[in-house]
C-alpha positions in Angstrom: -9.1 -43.9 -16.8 -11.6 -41.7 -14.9 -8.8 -40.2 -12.8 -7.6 -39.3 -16.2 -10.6 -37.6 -17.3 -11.5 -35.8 -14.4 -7.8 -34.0 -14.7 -8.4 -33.8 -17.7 -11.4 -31.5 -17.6 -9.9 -29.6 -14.9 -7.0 -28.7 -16.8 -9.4 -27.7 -19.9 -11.1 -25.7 -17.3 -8.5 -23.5 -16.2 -7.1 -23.1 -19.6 -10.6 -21.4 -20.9 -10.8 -18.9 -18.7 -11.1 -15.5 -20.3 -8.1 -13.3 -19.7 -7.0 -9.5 -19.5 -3.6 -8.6 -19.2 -2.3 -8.4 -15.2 -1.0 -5.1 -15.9 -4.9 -3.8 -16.8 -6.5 -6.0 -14.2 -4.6 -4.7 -11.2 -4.7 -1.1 -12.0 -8.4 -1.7 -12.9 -8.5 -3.0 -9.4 -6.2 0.0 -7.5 -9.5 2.3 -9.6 -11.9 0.4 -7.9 -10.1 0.4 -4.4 -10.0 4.2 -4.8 -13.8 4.5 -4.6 -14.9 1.9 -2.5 -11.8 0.7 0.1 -13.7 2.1 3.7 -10.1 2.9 4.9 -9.3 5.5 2.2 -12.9 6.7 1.6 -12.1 7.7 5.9 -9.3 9.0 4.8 -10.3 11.1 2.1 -13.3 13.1 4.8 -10.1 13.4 6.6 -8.2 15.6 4.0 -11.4 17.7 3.6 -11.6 18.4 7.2 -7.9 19.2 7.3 -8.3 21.4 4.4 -10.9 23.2 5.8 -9.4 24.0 9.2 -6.4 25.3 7.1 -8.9 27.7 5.4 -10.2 28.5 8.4 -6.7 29.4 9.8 -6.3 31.6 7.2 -9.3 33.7 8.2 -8.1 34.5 11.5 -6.5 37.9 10.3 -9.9 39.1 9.0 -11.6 41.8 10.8 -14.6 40.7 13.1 -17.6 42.6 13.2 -20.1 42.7 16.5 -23.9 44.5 16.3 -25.5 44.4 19.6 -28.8 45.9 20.1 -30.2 46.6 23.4 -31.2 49.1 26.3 -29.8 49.5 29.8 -32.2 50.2 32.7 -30.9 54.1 32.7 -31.8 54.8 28.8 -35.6 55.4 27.6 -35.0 53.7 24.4 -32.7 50.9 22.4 -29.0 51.3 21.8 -27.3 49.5 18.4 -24.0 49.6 18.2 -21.9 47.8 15.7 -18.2 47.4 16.2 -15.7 45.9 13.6 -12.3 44.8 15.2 -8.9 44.3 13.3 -5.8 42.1 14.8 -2.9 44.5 14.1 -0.9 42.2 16.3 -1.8 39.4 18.0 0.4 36.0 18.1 -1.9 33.1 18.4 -3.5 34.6 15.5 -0.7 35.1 13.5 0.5 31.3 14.1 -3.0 30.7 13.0 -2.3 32.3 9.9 1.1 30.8 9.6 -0.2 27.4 10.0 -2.7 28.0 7.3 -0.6 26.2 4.4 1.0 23.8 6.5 -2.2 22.4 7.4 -2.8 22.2 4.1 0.3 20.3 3.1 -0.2 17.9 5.9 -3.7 17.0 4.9 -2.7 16.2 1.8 0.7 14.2 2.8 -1.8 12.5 4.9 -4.1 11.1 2.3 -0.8 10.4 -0.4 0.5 7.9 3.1 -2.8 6.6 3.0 -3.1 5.3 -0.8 0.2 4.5 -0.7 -1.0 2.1 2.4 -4.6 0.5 -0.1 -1.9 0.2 -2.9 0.2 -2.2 -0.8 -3.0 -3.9 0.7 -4.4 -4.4 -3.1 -1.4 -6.0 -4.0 -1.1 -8.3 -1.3 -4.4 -9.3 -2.0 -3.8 -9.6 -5.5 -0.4 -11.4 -5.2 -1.9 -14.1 -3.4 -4.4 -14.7 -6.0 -2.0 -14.6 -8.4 0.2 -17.0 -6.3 -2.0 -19.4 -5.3 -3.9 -19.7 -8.6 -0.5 -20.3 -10.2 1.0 -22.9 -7.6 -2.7 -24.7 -8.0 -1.9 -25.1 -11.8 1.4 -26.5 -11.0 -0.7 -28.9 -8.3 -2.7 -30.1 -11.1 0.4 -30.8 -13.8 1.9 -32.2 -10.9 -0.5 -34.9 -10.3 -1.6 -34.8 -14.2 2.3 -36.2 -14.8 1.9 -38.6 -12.0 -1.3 -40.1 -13.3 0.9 -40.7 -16.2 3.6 -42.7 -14.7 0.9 -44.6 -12.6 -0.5 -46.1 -16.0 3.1 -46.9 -17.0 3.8 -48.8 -14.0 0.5 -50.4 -14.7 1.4 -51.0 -17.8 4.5 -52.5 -16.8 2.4 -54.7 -13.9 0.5 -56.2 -16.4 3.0 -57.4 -18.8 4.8 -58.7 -15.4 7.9 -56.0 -15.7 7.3 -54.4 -12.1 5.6 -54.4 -8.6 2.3 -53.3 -7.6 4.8 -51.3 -5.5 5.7 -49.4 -8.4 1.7 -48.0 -9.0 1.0 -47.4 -5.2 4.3 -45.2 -5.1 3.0 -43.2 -7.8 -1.0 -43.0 -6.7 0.3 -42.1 -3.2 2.3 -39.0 -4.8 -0.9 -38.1 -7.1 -2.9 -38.0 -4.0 -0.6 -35.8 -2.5 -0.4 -33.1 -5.2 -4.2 -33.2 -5.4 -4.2 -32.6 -1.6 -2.3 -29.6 -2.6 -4.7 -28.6 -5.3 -7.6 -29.1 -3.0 -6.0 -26.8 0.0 -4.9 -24.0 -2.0 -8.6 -23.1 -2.9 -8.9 -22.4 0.7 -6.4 -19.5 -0.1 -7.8 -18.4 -3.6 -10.8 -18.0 -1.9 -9.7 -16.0 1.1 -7.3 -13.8 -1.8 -11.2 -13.3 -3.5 -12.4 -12.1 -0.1 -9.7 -9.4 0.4 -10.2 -8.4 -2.9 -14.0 -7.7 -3.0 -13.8 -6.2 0.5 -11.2 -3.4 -1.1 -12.7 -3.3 -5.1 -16.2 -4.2 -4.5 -15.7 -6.6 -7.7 -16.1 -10.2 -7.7 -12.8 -11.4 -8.8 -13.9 -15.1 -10.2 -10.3 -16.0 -11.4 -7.3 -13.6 -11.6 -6.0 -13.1 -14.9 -2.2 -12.7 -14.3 0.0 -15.3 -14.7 3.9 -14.8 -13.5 6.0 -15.2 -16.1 7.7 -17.9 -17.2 10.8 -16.4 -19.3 12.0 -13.1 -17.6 14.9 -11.9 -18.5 16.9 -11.7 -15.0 19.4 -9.4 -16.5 17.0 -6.5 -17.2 15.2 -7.1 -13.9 18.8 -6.1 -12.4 18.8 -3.2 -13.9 14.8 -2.3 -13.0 15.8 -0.7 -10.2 18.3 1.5 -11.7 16.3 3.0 -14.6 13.9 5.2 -12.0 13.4 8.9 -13.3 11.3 9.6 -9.6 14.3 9.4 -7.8 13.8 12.5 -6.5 10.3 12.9 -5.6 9.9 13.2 -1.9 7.9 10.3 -0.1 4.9 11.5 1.6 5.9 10.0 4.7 8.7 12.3 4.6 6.5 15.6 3.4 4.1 14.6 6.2 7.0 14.5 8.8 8.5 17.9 8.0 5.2 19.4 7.7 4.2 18.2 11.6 7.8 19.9 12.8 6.6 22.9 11.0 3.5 22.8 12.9 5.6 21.7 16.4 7.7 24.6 15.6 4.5 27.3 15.3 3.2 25.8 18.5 6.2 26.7 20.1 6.0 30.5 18.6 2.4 30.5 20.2 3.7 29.4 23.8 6.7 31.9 23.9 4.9 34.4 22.5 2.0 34.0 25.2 3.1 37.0 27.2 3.0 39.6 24.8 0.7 42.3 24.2 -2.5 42.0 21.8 -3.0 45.4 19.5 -6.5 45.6 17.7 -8.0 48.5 15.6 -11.3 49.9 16.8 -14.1 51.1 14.7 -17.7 51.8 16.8 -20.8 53.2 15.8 -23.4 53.6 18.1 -27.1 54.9 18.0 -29.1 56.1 20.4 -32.2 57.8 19.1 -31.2 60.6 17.2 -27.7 60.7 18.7 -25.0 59.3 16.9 -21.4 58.2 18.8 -18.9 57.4 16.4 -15.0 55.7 17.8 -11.9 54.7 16.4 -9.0 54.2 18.2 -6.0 51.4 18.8 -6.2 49.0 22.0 -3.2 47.3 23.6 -4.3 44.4 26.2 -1.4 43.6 28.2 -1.6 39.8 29.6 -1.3 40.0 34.0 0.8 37.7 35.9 2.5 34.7 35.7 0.8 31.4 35.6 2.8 27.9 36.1 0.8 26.6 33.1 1.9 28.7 30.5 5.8 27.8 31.2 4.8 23.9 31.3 3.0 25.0 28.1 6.2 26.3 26.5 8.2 23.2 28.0 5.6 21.0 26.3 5.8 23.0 22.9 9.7 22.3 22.8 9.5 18.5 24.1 6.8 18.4 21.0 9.1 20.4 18.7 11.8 17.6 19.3 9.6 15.0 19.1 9.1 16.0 15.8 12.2 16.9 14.7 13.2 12.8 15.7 10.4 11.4 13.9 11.7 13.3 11.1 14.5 11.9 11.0 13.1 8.4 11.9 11.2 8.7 8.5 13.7 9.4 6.4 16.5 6.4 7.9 14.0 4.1 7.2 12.9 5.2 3.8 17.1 4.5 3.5 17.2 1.2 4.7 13.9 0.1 2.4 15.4 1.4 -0.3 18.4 -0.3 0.0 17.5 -3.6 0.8 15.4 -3.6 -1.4 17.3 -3.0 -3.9 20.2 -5.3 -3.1 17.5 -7.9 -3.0 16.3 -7.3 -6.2 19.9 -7.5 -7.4 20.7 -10.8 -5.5 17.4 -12.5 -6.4 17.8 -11.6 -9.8 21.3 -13.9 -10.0 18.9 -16.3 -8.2 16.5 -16.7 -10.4 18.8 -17.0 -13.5 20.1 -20.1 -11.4 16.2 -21.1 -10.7 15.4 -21.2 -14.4 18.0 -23.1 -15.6 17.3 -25.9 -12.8 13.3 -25.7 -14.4 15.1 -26.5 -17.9 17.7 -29.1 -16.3 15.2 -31.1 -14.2 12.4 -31.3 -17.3 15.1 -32.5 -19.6 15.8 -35.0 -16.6 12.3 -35.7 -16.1 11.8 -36.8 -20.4 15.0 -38.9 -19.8 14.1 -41.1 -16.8 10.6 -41.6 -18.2 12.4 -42.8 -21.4 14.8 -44.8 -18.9 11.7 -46.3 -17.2 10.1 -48.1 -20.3 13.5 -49.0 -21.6 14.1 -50.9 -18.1 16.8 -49.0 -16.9 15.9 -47.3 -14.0 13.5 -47.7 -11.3 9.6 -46.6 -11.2 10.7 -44.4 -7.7 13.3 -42.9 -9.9 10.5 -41.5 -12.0 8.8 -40.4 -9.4 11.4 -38.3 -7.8 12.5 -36.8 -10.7 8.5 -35.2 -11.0 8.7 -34.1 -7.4 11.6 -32.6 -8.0 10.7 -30.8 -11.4 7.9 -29.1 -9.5 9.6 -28.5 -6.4 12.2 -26.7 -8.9 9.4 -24.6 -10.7 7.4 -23.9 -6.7 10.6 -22.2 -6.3 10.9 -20.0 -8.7 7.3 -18.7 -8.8 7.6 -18.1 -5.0 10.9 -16.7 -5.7 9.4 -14.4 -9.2 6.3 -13.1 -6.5 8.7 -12.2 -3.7 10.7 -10.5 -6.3 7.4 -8.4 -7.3 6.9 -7.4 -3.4 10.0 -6.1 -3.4 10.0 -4.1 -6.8 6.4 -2.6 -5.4 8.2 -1.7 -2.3 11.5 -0.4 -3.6 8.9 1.8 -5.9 7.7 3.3 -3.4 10.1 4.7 -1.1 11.4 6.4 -4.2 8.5 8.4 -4.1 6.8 6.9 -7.4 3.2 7.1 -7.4 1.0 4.1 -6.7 -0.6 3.8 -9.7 3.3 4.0 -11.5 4.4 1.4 -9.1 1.5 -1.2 -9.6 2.4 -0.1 -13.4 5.7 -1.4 -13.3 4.9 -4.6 -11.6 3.8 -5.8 -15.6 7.4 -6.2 -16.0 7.0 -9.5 -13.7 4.0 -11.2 -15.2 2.7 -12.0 -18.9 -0.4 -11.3 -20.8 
C-alpha cells in the first residue's frame, strides 16, 4: 500500500508540471544560447576582427600622407615638409584590396559555421532532456503496472490460488524499473547542466514530450518538402572564400618581382623658401632571393590545399544529406512497424492480466508481457529521438538556417 502511494504521488508530480510547447521552449533556448554560449560570444569578436581587417584592406589604395619637421646640421633653421604618396601600381597592395570583400565573406561564413555548431550542441543537450525525462516516465508506468500485478498475485496468495513465487517475481521486476527511474536522474541532471552552461537558464523540467501518434507517412515526406534546397551551406561559402584568398596569395608571390609606381606630391618649407615636387617613382625590386620562389611554391601548395578542402566540404555535405535522408525514409517504415507493436503488446498486456484472474495463465506470463510492452514503447521513443537528430542534421546540410531547422523539429514532438 505505501509502495502504491509513493508512485502514486510521483506520477501526480510529473503530471503537474507546467508546460510550454517544445517548439517555443527550444527556440527560446537557441535565443538564450545566442547571447550567452562562451563559444559563439568568441566567435562573434572573431567576425568583428575579420571584418575589420577586411576594411582595413580596403584602405590600402588610399594615399598616405607624411609631415616631417626638422633641421639638418647644415641649415640655420627648421625644415617641414609634407608629402602625400599615391599607389598607382603596386601588387601586394592591390591583393590587399582584392582581398577586402573576401575577408568579409569569410568572417561571416565563419560565424554562420559557428551557430550552426551551438544549434547542434543545444539540441543535443536538449534531446537528452527530452529523452531521458520521457524514458523516466515510462520507468515509473513501468513499475506503477508492476506494483499492480504484485497486489494481484497477493491477492491471489491469500485466497491460496498462487505462490509467494508469483509476488517476488513481480517485486523483483518493480525494483528493477525503479532502478531505472532512479539512474536516469543522473542523466536529466547532467542534460540540465549542458543546458545552463549554453542558455544561462535553469531548465527545472523540459517541457517537450515526443509524440506519441506521428504520422510516419508525412514524416517520409518531411524531407522532400524543403524550399532551402538551394541555399549554400556555410561550410561550403567558407571553403570557396579561403581558395579565393589561397588564390590572391598566390597573385602576391608571383607578382613579387615587379615594379612599384607611386605618385609624388612634396611641399617643403624652409623659411621663406618654398620647394614644391610632383613627379611619378618606379622602385624596381634587386636580385633574386631563394625565399621568394619557396614563397611562390608555398602559395600554390596552399592554393591546392584549398582547392581539396573545397571539394572535401562539399562530398561530405553529399553524403549527410543522403544518409540522412534515406534514414529518415527507412526509419519512417520503422516506426509505423514500432507503433503498431505499442498497440499489439498493450492489447496483449489487458488480455493476460484478464487471463491471470481468470486462472489461465501464469503470474510470469503477466509479467513478461509488461516488460515487453515497455521494452516495445523504449524503442520507439529512442527510435522517434534518433529520427529528430537526423531531421536536424539533414536540415542543415541543406543550408536551412538554425533557427528554421530547430523550427521544424516541432513536427516530432507535441504540445
Amino acid at each position: 500500500m505505501m509502495r502504491s502511494l509513493i508512485l502514486g504521488a510521483i506520477a501526480s508530480f510529473v503530471s503537474a508540471l507546467p508546460g510550454l510547447s517544445q517548439g517555443a521552449e527550444l527556440l527560446d533556448a537557441f535565443d538564450l544560447a545566442l547571447r550567452n554560449d562562451r563559444g559563439y560570444l568568441n566567435a562573434q569578436a572573431e567576425e568583428r576582427l575579420g571584418q575589420l581587417d577586411a576594411n582595413r584592406a580596403r584602405l590600402s589604395y588610399l594615399p598616405t600622407l607624411f609631415i616631417d619637421q626638422g633641421r639638418n646640421a647644415l641649415e640655420n633653421s627648421s625644415r617641414t615638409t609634407i608629402q602625400v604618396i599615391q599607389p598607382l601600381m603596386d601588387v601586394e597592395k592591390y591583393a590587399s584590396f582584392k582581398e577586402s570583400p573576401t575577408r568579409a565573406a569569410y568572417a561571416q561564413a565563419g560565424l554562420d559555421v559557428k551557430e550552426i555548431d551551438l544549434a547542434k550542441r543545444l539540441y543535443a543537450s536538449y534531446g537528452s532532456l527530452v529523452r531521458s525525462n520521457a524514458l523516466r516516465k515510462l520507468a515509473l508506468l513501468e513499475a506503477q503496472a508492476l506494483d499492480r500485478q504484485a497486489q494481484r498475485a497477493q491477492r491471489r496468495f491469500d485466497l491460496g490460488y498462487s505462490s509467494v513465487m508469483d509476488i517476488t517475481l513481480a517485486k523483483v521486476q518493480y525494483s528493477q524499473a525503479m532502478a531505472r527511474y532512479q539512474a536516469l536522474q543522473n542523466d536529466i541532471q547532467s542534460a540540465r547542466q549542458k543546458l545552463f552552461s549554453l542558455t544561462g537558464a535553469t531548465y527545472a523540467q523540459a517541457q517537450g514530450q515526443p509524440a506519441e501518434d506521428l504520422d510516419a507517412s508525412l514524416l517520409s515526406a518531411n524531407a522532400q518538402l524543403d524550399p532551402t534546397t538551394n541555399v549554400e551551406h556555410p561550410l561550403v561559402r567558407q571553403a570557396k572564400e579561403q581558395l579565393q584568398l589561397a588564390e590572391s596569395g598566390l597573385l602576391r608571390a608571383k607578382s613579387s618581382y615587379l615594379p612599384q609606381v607611386n605618385l609624388i606630391v612634396r611641399n617643403s618649407q624652409y623659411g621663406d623658401l618654398s620647394e614644391q615636387y610632383h613627379g611619378v617613382q618606379i622602385s624596381f625590386p634587386t636580385g633574386v632571393s631563394f625565399y621568394g620562389v619557396q614563397a611562390t611554391q608555398r602559395a600554390m601548395v596552399d592554393q591546392e590545399r584549398a582547392r581539396r578542402a573545397l571539394e572535401e566540404v562539399q562530398e561530405q555535405l553529399r553524403l549527410d544529406l543522403e544518409s540522412t535522408e534515406l534514414a529518415l525514409k527507412v526509419n519512417a517504415q520503422e516506426l509505423e512497424f514500432r507503433a503498431f507493436a505499442v498497440r499489439d503488446s498493450e492489447k496483449n498486456v489487458a488480455a493476460t492480466e484478464k487471463a491471470y484472474e481468470a486462472g489461465i495463465v501464469k503470474a510470469s506470463d503477466v509479467v513478461n508481457a509488461i516488460l515487453a510492452n515497455f521494452d516495445v514503447r523504449r524503442q520507439r521513443l529512442l527510435l522517434l529521438m534518433s529520427m529528430a537528430d537526423q531531421q536536424l542534421l539533414h536540415s542543415l546540410s541543406r543550408g536551412m538556417t538554425p533557427r528554421l531547422a530547430l523550427a521544424k523539429l516541432s513536427f516530432f514532438f507535441k504540445e
